[in-house]
ZAMI-345441 format. One record per residue (C-alpha): x, y, z negated; residue in one letter. Coordinates in Angstrom, 2 decimals, decimal comma, padded with zeros to 5 digits. Each point is the difference from the previous one (the first is absolute). Layout:
BEGIN
+---------+---------+---------+--------+
|       X |       Y |       Z | residu |
+---------+---------+---------+--------+
|       X |       Y |       Z |      A |
...
+---------+---------+---------+--------+
//
This chain:
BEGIN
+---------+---------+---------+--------+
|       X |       Y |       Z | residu |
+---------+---------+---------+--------+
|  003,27 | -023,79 | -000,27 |      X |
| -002,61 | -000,72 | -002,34 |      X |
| -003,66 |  002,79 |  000,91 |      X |
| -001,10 |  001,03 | -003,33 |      X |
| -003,11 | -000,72 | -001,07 |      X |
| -002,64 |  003,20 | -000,94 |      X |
| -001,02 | -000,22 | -003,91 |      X |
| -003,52 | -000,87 | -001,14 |      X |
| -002,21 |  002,05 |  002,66 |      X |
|  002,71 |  002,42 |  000,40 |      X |
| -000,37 | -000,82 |  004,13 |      X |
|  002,76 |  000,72 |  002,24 |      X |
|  001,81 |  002,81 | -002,33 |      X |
|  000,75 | -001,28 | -002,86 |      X |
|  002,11 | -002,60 |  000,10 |      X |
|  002,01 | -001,85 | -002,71 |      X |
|  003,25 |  001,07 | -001,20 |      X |
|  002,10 |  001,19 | -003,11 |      X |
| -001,92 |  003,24 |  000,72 |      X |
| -003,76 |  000,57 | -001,55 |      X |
| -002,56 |  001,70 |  001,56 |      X |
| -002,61 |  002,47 | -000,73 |      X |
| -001,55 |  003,28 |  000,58 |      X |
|  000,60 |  003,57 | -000,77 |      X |
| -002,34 |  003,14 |  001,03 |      X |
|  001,92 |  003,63 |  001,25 |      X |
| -001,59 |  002,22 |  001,99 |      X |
| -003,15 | -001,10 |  000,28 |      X |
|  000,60 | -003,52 |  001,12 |      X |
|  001,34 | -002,96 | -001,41 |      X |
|  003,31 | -001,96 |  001,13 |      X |
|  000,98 | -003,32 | -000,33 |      X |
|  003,41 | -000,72 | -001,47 |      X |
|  002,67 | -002,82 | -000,34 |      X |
|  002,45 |  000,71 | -002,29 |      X |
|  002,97 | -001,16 | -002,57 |      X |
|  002,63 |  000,54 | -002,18 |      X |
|  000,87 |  003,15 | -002,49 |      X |
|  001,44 |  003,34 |  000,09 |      X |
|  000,34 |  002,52 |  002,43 |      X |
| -003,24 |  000,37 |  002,26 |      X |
|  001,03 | -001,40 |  003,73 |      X |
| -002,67 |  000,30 |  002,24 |      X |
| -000,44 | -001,86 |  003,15 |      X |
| -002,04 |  001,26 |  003,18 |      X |
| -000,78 | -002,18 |  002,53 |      X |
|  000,01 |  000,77 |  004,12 |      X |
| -002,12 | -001,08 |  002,74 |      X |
| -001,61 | -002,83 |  000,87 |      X |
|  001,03 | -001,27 | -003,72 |      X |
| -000,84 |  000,32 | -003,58 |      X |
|  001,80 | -000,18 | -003,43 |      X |
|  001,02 | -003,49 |  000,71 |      X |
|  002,81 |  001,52 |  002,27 |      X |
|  001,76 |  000,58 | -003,22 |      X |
| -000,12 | -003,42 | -001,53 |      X |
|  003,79 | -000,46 |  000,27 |      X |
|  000,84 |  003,43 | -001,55 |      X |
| -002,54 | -000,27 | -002,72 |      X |
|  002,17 | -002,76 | -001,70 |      X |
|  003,45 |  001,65 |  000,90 |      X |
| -000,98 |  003,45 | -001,43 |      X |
| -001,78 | -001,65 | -003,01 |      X |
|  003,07 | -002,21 | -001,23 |      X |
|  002,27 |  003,26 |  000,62 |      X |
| -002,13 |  001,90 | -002,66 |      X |
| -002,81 |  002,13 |  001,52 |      X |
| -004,13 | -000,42 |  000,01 |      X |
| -000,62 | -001,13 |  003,34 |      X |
| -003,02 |  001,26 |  001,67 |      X |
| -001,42 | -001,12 |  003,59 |      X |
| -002,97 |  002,05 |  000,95 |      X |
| -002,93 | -000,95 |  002,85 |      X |
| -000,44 |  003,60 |  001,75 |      X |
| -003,61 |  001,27 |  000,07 |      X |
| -001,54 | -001,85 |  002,47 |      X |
|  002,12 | -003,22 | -000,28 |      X |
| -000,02 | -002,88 | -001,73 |      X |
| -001,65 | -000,36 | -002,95 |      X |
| -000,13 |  004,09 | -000,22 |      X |
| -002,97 |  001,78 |  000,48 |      X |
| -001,38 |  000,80 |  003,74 |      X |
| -001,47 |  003,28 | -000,17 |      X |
| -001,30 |  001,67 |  003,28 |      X |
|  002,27 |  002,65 | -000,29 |      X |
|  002,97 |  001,50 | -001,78 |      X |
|  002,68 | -001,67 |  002,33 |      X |
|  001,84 |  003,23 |  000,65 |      X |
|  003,81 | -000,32 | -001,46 |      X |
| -000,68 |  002,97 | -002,52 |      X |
| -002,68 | -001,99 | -001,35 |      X |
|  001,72 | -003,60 |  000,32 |      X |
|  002,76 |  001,64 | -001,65 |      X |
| -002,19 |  001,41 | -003,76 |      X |
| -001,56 | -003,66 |  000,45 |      X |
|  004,22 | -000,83 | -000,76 |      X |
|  000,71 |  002,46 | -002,89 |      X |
| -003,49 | -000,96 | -001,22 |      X |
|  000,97 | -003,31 | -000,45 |      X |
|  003,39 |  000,72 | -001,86 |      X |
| -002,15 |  002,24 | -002,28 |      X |
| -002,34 | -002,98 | -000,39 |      X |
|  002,38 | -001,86 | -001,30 |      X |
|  001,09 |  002,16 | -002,54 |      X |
|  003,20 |  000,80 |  000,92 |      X |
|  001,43 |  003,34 |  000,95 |      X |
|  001,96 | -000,59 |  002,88 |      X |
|  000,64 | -002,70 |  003,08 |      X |
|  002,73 | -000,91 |  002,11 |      X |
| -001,71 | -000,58 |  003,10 |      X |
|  000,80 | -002,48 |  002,58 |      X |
| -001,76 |  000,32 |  003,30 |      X |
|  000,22 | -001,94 |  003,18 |      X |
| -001,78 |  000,92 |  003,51 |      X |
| -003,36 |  002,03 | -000,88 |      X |
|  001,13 | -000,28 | -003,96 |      X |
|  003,23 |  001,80 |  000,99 |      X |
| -001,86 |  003,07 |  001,69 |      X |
| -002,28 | -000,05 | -003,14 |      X |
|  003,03 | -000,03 | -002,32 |      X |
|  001,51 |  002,88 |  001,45 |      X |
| -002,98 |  001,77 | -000,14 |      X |
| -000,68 | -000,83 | -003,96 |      X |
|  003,79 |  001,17 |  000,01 |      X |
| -000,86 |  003,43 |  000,75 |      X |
| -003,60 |  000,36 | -000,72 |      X |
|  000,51 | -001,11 | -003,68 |      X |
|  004,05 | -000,45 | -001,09 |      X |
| -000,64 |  000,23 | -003,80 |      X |
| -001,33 | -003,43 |  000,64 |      X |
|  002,47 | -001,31 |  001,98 |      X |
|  003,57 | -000,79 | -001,58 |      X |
|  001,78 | -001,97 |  003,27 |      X |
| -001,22 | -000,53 |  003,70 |      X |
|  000,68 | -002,46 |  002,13 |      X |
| -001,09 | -000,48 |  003,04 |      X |
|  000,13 | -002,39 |  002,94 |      X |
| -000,63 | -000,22 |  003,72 |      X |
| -001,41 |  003,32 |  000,24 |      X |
|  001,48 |  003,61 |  000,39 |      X |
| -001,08 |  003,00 | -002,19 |      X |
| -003,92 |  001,01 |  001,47 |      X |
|  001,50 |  003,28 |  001,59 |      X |
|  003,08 | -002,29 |  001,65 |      X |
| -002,63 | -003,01 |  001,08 |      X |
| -002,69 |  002,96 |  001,54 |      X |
|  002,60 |  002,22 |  002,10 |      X |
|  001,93 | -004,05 |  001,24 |      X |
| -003,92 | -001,28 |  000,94 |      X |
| -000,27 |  003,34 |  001,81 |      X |
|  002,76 |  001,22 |  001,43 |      X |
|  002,27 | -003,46 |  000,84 |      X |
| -001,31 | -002,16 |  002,71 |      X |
|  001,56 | -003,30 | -001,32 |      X |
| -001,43 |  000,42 | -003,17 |      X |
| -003,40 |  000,80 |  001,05 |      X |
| -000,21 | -003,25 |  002,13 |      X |
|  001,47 | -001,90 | -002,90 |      X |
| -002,62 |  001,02 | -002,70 |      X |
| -002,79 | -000,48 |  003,24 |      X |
| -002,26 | -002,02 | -002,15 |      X |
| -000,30 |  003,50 | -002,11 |      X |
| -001,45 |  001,61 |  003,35 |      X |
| -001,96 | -003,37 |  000,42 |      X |
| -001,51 |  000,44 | -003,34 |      X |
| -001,48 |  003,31 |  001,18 |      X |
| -003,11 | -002,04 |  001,51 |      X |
| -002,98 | -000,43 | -001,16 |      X |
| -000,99 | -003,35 | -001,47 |      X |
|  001,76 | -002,23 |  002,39 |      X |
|  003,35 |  000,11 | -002,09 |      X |
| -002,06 | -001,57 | -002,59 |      X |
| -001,61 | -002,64 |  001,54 |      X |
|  003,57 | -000,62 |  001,97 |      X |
|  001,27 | -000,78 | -003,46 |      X |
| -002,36 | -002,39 | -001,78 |      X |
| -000,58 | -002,09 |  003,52 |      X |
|  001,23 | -003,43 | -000,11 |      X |
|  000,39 |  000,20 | -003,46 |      X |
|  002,10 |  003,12 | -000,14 |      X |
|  002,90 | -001,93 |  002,64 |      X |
|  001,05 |  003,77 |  000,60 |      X |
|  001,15 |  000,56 | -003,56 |      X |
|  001,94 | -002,84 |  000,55 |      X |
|  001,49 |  001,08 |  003,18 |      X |
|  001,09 |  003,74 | -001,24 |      X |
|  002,01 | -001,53 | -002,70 |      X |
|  001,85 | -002,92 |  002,00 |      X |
|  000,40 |  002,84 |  002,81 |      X |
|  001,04 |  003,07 | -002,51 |      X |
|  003,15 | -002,65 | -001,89 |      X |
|  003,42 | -000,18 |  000,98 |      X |
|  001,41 | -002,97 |  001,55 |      X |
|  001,38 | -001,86 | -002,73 |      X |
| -002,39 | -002,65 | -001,19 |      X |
| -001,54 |  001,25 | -002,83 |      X |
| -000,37 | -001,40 | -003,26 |      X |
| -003,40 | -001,29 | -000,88 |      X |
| -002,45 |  002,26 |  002,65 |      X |
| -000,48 | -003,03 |  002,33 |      X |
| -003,64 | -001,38 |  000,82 |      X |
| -001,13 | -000,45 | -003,94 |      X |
|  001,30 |  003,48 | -001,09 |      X |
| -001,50 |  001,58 |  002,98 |      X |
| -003,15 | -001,82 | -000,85 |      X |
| -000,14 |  002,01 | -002,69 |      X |
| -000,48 |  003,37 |  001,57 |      X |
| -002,10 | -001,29 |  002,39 |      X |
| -002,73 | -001,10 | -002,74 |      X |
|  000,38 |  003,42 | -001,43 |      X |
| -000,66 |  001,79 |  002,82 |      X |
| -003,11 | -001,73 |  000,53 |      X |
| -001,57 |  001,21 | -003,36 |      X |
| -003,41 |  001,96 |  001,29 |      X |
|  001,39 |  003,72 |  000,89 |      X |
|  003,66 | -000,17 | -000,52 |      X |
|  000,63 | -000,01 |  003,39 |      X |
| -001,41 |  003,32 | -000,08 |      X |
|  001,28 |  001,41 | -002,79 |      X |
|  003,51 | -000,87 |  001,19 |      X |
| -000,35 |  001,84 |  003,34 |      X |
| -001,24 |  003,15 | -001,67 |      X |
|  002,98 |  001,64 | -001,57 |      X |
|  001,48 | -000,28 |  003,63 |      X |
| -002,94 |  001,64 |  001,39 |      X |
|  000,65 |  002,61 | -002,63 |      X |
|  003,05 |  000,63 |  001,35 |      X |
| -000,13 |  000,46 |  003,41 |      X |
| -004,09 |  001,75 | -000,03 |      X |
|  001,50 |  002,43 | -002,34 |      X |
|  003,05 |  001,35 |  001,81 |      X |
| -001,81 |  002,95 |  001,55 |      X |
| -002,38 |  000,49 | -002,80 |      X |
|  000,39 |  002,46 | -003,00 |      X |
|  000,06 | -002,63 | -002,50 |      X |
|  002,32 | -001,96 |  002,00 |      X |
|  002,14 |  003,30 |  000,88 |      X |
| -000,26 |  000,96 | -004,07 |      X |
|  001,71 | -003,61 | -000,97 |      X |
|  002,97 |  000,61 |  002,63 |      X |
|  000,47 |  003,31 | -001,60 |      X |
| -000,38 | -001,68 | -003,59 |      X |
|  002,62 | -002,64 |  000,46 |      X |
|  002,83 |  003,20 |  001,11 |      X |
|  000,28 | -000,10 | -003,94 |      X |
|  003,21 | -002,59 | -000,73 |      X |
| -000,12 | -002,82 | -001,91 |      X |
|  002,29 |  000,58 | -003,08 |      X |
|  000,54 | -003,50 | -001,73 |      X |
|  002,43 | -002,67 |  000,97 |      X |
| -001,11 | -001,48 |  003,77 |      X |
|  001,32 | -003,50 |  000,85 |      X |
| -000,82 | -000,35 |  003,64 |      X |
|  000,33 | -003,61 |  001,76 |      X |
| -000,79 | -000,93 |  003,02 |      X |
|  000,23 | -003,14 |  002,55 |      X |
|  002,90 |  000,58 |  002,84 |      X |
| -002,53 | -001,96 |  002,60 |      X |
| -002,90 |  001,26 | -001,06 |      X |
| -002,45 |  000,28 |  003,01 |      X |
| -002,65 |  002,23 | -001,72 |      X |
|  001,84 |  002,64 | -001,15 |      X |
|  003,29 |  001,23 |  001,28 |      X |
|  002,82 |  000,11 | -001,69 |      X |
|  000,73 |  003,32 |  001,43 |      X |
| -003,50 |  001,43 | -000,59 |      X |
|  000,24 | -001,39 | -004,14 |      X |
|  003,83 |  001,28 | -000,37 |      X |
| -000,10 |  003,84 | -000,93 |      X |
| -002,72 | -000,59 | -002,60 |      X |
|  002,74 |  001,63 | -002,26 |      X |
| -000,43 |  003,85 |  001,52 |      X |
| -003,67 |  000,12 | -001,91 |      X |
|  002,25 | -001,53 | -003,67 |      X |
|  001,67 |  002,32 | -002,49 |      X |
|  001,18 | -002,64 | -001,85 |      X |
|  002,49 | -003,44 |  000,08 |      X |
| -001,29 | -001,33 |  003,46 |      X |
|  001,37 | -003,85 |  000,79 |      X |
| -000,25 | -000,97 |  003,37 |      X |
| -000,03 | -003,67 |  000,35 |      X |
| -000,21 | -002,26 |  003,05 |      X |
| -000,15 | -003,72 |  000,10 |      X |
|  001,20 | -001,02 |  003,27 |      X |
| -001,70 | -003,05 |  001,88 |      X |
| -003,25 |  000,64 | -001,71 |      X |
| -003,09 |  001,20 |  001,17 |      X |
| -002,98 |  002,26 | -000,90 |      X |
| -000,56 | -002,14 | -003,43 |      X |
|  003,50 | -000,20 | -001,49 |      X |
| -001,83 | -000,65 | -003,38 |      X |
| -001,25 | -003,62 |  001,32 |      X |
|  002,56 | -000,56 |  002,20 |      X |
|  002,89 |  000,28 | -002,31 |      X |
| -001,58 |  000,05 | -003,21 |      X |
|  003,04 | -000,63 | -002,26 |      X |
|  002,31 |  002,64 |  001,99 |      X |
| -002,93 |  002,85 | -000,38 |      X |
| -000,46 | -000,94 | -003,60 |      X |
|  003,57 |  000,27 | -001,14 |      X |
| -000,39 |  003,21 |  001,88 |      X |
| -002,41 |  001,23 | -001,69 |      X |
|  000,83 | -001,30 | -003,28 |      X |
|  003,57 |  001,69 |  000,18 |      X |
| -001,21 |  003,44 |  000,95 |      X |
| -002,97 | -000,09 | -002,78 |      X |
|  002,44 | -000,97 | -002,44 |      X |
|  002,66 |  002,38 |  000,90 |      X |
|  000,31 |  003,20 | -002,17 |      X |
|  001,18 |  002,29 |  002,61 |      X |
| -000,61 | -001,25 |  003,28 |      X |
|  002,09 |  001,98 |  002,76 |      X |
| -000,30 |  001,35 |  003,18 |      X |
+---------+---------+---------+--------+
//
């Protein structure tokens, strides 16, 4: 594989490709983009410990099949904005819609891996006149991911780094030290078996130069934080009791038969919390990033189910 290189003094984020880059502002920040192609809005959300560059092989699939393909740094990430707060999903989730606004169109289907899955349901229910389709991957509804994390012992010790993320300031410095060789190790230990495409040493060094970018390390860990902190709090107790209200556009759910993160059996029965078509879809062999790891088999997909005027149950 051939690293790409970063544009101009774009850094670490924005690196060549049919895609161009730039900057939008929504709610109160301003997000870096990648993006290509025309028509309907598709826009992608990154998980953790990555960026927009995740998408790079769906950007040119969804592009060539017709739609405006958007990859979005998160607050905190990438070129995005690092605020010292807002990291809270409700929040993360307006800095979403903002964007679609932003770019002048009136809806999104949004894609979401990881983190960017949580946040896509959330968007889903929070604000579904701007959201047409949802798909999401490696992650269960927020309801279904906070009662597995809580009440399933297997689960809970395979989202551990979660609970390890609880800590104060040592997560942080655990990521960035020896130039970020953690990020590196999450994503060779969270993939399936098969070898995978093009996330060998180069691709990895990627994320690992990412990571390093002054405070993203920290602005990573603190959605998790969020998550967990806020479980016996009001506001955390008042998003549980938000997210009862069901998601009511067409869900495509996939999800990686090995992956280690999240259980299949903790993301499967996502579909109580949709009235509407709800595709379940699981790639077996593949791991916790079934986007990377099979890129052309998650792309056709995804491609089939956008494209599809009725999808089914």
């Amino acid at each position: 594989m051939t690293l790409p290189e970063s544009n101009g003094n774009g850094g670490p984020v924005r690196l060549d490709g049919p895609w161009t880059h730039r900057d939008v502002a929504a709610n109160g920040a301003r997000f870096h983009i990648a993006e290509m192609g025309d028509g309907p809005l598709v826009l992608l959300l990154h998980g953790f410990p990555q960026f927009w560059w995740t998408w790079r092989h769906q950007l040119p699939a969804l592009a060539d099949a017709g739609f405006r393909a958007v990859a979005m740094d998160l607050r905190g990430v990438g070129g995005s904005d690092r605020t010292p707060r807002g990291y809270d999903p409700a929040n993360l989730a307006l800095d979403i819609t903002g964007v679609v606004r932003s770019l002048g169109e009136p809806d999104a289907a949004l894609v979401g891996h990881g983190l960017g899955g949580y946040l896509a349901w959330t968007a889903a229910v929070m604000r579904p006149k701007l959201v047409r389709r949802l798909a999401v991957s490696s992650m269960p509804h927020p309801r279904r991911w906070r009662s597995a994390m809580l009440s399933d012992f297997a689960q809970s010790r395979a989202g551990s780094h979660v609970w390890g993320f609880q800590r104060p300031w040592l997560p942080e410095r655990q990521l960035v030290a020896d130039d970020a060789a953690l990020v590196g190790e999450l994503i060779r230990d969270w993939s399936g078996p098969q070898p995978r495409r093009d996330a060998d040493d180069e691709a990895i060094e990627v994320y690992r130069r990412a990571m390093l970018i002054p405070s993203t390390a920290h602005c990573s860990i603190e959605p998790y934080r969020w998550m967990v902190r806020s479980l016996a709090r009001p506001d955390g107790i008042q998003f549980n009791r938000r997210m009862k209200r069901p998601v009511r556009v067409p869900t495509l759910h996939l999800h990686g038969s090995l992956d280690p993160v999240m259980r299949t059996r903790s993301a499967a029965g996502s579909g109580e919390y949709v009235e509407a078509p709800y595709r379940w879809r699981l790639f077996d062999g593949l791991g916790h990033f079934p986007h990377e790891e099979d890129p052309v088999a998650f792309s056709t997909e995804l491609v089939n189910w956008l494209k599809d005027p009725e999808p089914d149950r």
